[in-house]
C-alpha positions in Angstrom: 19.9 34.0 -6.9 16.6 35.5 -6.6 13.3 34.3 -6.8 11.4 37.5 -7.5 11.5 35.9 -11.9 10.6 32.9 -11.9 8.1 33.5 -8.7 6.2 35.9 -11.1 6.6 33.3 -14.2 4.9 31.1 -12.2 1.9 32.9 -10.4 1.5 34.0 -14.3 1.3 31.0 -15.6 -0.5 29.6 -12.8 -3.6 32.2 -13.0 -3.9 31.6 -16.7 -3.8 28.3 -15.9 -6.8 28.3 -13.5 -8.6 31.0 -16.3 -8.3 28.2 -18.8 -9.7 25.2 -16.6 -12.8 26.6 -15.9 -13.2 27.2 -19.7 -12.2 23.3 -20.8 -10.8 21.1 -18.1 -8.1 19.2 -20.2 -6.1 18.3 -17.5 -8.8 15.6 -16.7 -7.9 13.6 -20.4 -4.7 12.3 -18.3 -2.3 14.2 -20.0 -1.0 17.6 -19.6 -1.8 20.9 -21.8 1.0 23.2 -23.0 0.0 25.6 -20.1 0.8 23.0 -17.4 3.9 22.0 -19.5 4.9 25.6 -18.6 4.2 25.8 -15.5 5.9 22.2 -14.3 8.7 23.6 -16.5 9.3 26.6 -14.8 8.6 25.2 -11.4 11.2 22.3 -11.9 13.8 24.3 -13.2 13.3 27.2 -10.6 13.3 24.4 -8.0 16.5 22.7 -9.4 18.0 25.9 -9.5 17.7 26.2 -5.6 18.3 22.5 -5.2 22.0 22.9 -7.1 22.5 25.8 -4.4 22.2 24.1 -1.5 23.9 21.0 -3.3 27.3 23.3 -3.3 26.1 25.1 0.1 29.7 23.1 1.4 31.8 25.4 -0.7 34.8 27.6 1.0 35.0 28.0 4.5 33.6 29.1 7.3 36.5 29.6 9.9 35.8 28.4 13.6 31.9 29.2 13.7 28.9 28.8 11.3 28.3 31.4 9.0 25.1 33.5 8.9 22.8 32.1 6.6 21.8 33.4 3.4 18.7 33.4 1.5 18.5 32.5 -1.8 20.8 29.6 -2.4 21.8 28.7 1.5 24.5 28.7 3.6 28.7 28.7 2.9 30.0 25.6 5.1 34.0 24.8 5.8 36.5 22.6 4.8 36.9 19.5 6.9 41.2 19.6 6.6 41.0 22.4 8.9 41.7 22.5 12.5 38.8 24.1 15.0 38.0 26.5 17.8 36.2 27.9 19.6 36.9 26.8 23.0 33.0 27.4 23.9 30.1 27.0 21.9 29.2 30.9 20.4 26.6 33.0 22.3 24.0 32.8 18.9 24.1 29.2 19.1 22.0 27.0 21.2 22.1 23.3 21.8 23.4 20.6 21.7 20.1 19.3 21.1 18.4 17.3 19.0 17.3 18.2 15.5 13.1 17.9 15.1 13.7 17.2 11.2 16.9 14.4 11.8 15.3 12.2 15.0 17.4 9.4 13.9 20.5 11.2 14.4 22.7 11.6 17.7 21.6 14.8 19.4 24.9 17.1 18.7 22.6 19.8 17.1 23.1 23.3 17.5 20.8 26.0 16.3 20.4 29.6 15.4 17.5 31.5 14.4 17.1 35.0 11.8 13.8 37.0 10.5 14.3 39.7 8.3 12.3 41.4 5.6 12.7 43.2 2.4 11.5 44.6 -0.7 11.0 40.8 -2.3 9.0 39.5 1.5 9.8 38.2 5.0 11.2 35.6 5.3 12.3 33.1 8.5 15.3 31.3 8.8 17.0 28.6 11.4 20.0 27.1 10.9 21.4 23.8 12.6 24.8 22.0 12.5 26.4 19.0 13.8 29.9 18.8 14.3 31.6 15.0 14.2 33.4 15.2 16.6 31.3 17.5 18.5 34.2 20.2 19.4 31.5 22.1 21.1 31.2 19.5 23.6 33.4 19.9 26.8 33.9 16.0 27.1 35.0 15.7 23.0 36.7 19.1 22.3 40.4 19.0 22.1 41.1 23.2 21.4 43.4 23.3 18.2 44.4 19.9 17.9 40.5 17.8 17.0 40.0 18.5 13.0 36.5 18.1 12.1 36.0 15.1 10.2 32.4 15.3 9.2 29.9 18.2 9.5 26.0 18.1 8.6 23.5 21.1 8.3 19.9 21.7 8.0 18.6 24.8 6.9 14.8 25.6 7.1 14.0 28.8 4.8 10.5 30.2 4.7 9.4 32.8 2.7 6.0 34.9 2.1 5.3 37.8 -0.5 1.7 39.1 -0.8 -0.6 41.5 -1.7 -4.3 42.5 -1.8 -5.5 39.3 -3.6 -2.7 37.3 -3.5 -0.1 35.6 -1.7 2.8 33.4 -2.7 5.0 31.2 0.1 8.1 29.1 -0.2 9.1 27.0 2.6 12.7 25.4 2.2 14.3 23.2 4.0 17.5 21.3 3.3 20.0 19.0 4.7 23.6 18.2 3.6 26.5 16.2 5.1 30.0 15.0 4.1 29.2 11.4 2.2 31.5 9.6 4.5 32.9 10.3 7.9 36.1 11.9 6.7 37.2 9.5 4.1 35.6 11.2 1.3 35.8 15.0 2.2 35.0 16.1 -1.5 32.0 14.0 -1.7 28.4 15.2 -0.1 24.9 13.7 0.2 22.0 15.5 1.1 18.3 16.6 0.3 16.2 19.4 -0.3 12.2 19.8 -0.1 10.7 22.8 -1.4 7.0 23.5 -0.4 5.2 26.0 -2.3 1.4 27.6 -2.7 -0.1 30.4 -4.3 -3.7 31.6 -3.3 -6.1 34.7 -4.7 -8.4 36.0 -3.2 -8.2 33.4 -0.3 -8.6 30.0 -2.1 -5.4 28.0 -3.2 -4.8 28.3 -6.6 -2.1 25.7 -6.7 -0.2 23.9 -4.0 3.4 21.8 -4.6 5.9 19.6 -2.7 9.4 18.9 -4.8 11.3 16.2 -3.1 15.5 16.5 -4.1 18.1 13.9 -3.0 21.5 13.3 -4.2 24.4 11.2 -3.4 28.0 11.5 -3.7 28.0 14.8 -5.4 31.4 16.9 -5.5 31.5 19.3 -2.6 32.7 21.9 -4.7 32.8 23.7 -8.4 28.8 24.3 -8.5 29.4 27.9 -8.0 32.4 30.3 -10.5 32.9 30.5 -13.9 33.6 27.2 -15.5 32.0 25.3 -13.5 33.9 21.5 -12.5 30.7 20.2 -10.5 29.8 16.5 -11.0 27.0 14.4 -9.7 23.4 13.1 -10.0 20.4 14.5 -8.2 16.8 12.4 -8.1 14.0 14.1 -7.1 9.7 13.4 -7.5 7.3 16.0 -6.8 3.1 16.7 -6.5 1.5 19.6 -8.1 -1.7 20.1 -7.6 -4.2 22.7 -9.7 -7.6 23.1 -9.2 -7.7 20.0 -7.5 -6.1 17.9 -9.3 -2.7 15.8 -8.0 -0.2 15.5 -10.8 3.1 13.1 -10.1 6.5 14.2 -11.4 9.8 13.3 -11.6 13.3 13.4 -12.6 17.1 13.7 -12.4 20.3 15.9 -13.1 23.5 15.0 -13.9 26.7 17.2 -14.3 29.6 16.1 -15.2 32.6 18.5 -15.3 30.8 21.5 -14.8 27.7 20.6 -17.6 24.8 18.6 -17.0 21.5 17.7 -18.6 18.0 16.3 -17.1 14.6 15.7 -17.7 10.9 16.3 -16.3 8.1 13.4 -16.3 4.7 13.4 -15.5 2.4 10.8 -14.5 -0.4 10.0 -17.3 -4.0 10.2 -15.2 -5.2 7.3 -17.4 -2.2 4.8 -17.9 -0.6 5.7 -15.4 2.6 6.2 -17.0 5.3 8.5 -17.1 5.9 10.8 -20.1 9.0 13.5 -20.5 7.9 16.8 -21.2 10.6 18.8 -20.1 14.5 18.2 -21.0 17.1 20.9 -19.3 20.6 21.5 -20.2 23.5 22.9 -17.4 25.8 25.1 -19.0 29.3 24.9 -17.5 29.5 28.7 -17.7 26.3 29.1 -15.2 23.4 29.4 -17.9 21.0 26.9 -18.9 17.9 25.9 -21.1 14.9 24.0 -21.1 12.4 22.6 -24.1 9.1 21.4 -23.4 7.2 18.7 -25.3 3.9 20.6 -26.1 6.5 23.0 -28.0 8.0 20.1 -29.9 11.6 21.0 -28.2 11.5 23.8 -30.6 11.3 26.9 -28.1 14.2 27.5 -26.0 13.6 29.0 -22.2 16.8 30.0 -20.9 17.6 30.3 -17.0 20.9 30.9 -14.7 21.9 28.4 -11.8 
């Protein structure tokens, strides 16, 4: 998956966004105008996009070690039924330790940090997994014989593209764990937060924070051609433009491979929410979106 499109529908929409608020500032009224609708849209659906990614991130195996992360979508995780080395904890890895973004867990952490860039930015990466039991641990490992019974993972992802006026950043970060300690292998909760900004000329343009969470979600079928995935994700987010805090929210839910959702915003002046966003989830891997400004008319397709 990569964010090069919908980064640029964005930062588009975003610019003509901040062109048309200095000309008439609607988005004071308390509802939004069909530019905003865009630009929510795109950002929720971009963001979902990433948040179905990691939701799947448990999918196939790893073998005895974790696997190098990878951008765009995060990192492939193993199947609990299997039985696991090594005898020592790999070189690349360091802990155990604790986790600074899961305090309230038991410090089995173990960490491993990548930087790379390429034609679409840099971008920084560190990756940490728990083991339950912790087979990297001299006192709990039991070569060959212990089979992992629950394994949790936080990714942290940031990205940066730029130029001479200006500069987009992403800054991912995402946790996900078997639902249960080994009862429910095909199960996984987790969450995702997704902080973004886009600045020109050195003043932010826009700023948002998109807050994902789901529960009990299949561990696998969210990736291949058709899709088996089931499961709801929640998540609420703040966008801010020129200053101004907008509320939103919503939810996915797939069953056997297809699943549908919304987008709401919070009314400035009643302080209600309103839909202005529905999404469809193809089983086949594409999907759609109709906004409310548009009268659900105009469809804006997407893959996930």
């Amino acid at each position: 998956m990569r964010r090069t499109i919908p980064i640029l529908v964005i930062l588009i929409g975003l610019l003509a966004l901040w062109g048309c608020s200095k000309k008439s500032p609607t988005q004071n009224t308390g509802n939004l105008n069909q530019t905003q609708e865009q630009v929510f849209g795109s950002e929720a659906q971009s963001n979902a996009v990433r948040a179905t990614g990691f939701v799947g991130s448990f999918s196939g195996g790893l073998g005895s070690t974790p696997d190098t992360a990878k951008p765009f979508g995060g990192s492939v995780f193993f199947s609990p039924s299997q039985t696991f080395g090594p005898d020592t904890v790999p070189t690349s890895w360091t802990g155990p330790g604790p986790n600074p973004h899961q305090s309230s867990t038991p410090p089995y952490w173990y960490y491993r940090r990548w930087a790379w860039t390429d034609t679409f930015g840099t971008f920084t990466d560190t990756v940490y997994v728990k083991f339950i039991p912790n087979i990297w641990d001299t006192a709990q490992r039991r070569p060959d014989t212990v089979k992992v019974t629950r394994v949790d993972w936080q990714g942290l992802i940031y990205w940066l593209s730029q130029n001479n006026t200006t500069s987009t950043s992403l800054d991912e970060s995402a946790n996900v764990g078997y639902s249960s300690g080994g009862a429910d292998t095909t199960k996984t909760d987790g969450a995702f937060k997704v902080v973004g900004s886009v600045k020109t000329g050195g003043t932010t343009i826009s700023s948002y924070t998109y807050n994902f969470s789901w529960i009990n979600c299949t561990r696998t079928g969210w990736r291949g051609v058709s899709r088996t995935c089931s499961g709801t994700i929640t998540w609420d987010a703040r966008s801010t433009y020129v200053a101004v805090n907008y509320d939103l929210k919503g939810s996915y839910n797939f069953t056997n491979g297809s699943g549908t959702g919304e987008a709401q915003f919070k009314n400035l002046l009643t302080g209600t929410y309103i839909t202005f966003a529905r999404f469809t989830f193809n089983s086949n891997g594409s999907g759609v979106y109709y906004l409310l400004s548009e009268n659900w008319q105009t469809p804006h397709s997407f893959l996930w």
